[in-house]
C-alpha positions, 0 to 999 in steps of 0.5 A: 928535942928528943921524946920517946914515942910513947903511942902507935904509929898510926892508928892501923899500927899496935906497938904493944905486938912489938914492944912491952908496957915496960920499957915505955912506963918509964918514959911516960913523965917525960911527956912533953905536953904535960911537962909543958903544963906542969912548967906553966902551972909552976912559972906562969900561974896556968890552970885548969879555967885557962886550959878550958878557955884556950881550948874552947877557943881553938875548937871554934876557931877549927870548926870556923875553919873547917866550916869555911873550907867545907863551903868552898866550892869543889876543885877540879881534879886538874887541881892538884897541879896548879900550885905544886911545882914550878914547872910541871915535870914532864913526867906528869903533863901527859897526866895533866892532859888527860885530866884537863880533856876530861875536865872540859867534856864534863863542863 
């Protein structure tokens, strides 16, 4: 699919210092989040009270979630190791090392 870019890049970026209201107006009915809705609303008998209940939905399932993450306990920094590469390139195992001293003197 190709869509235009109709927001900033992030939120540090401001597209409006680079480019003009005009050239991104006409591209704002070829959103496609609203092109989706209005598709289902014409094809498949969507509205506003199924919307509602399909957001309400995933926001609780985010705050589960989330909630469920927040609970974990903390990992060590080590971490961010264990599950990255098959085998740890050896550009990094000094740093592996490293952290994993510290980690053992802090215990």
């Amino acid at each position: 699919a190709i869509t235009y870019r109709l927001g900033d890049h992030t939120t540090a970026d401001d597209a409006s210092r680079y480019r003009d209201d005009a050239d991104v107006t006409p591209h704002w009915p070829e959103e496609p989040i609203a092109r989706l809705r209005a598709y289902l609303v014409e094809q498949a008998g969507w509205d506003r009270e199924k919307e509602e209940h399909l957001l309400q939905k995933s926001r609780q399932h985010v705050e589960r979630e989330a909630d469920a993450y927040l609970a974990m306990p903390p990992q060590t920094p080590s971490a961010m190791f264990d599950h990255l590469f098959e085998r740890l390139p050896e550009a990094l195992s000094e740093h592996y090392a490293a952290l994993r001293r510290l980690e053992q003197t802090d215990a």
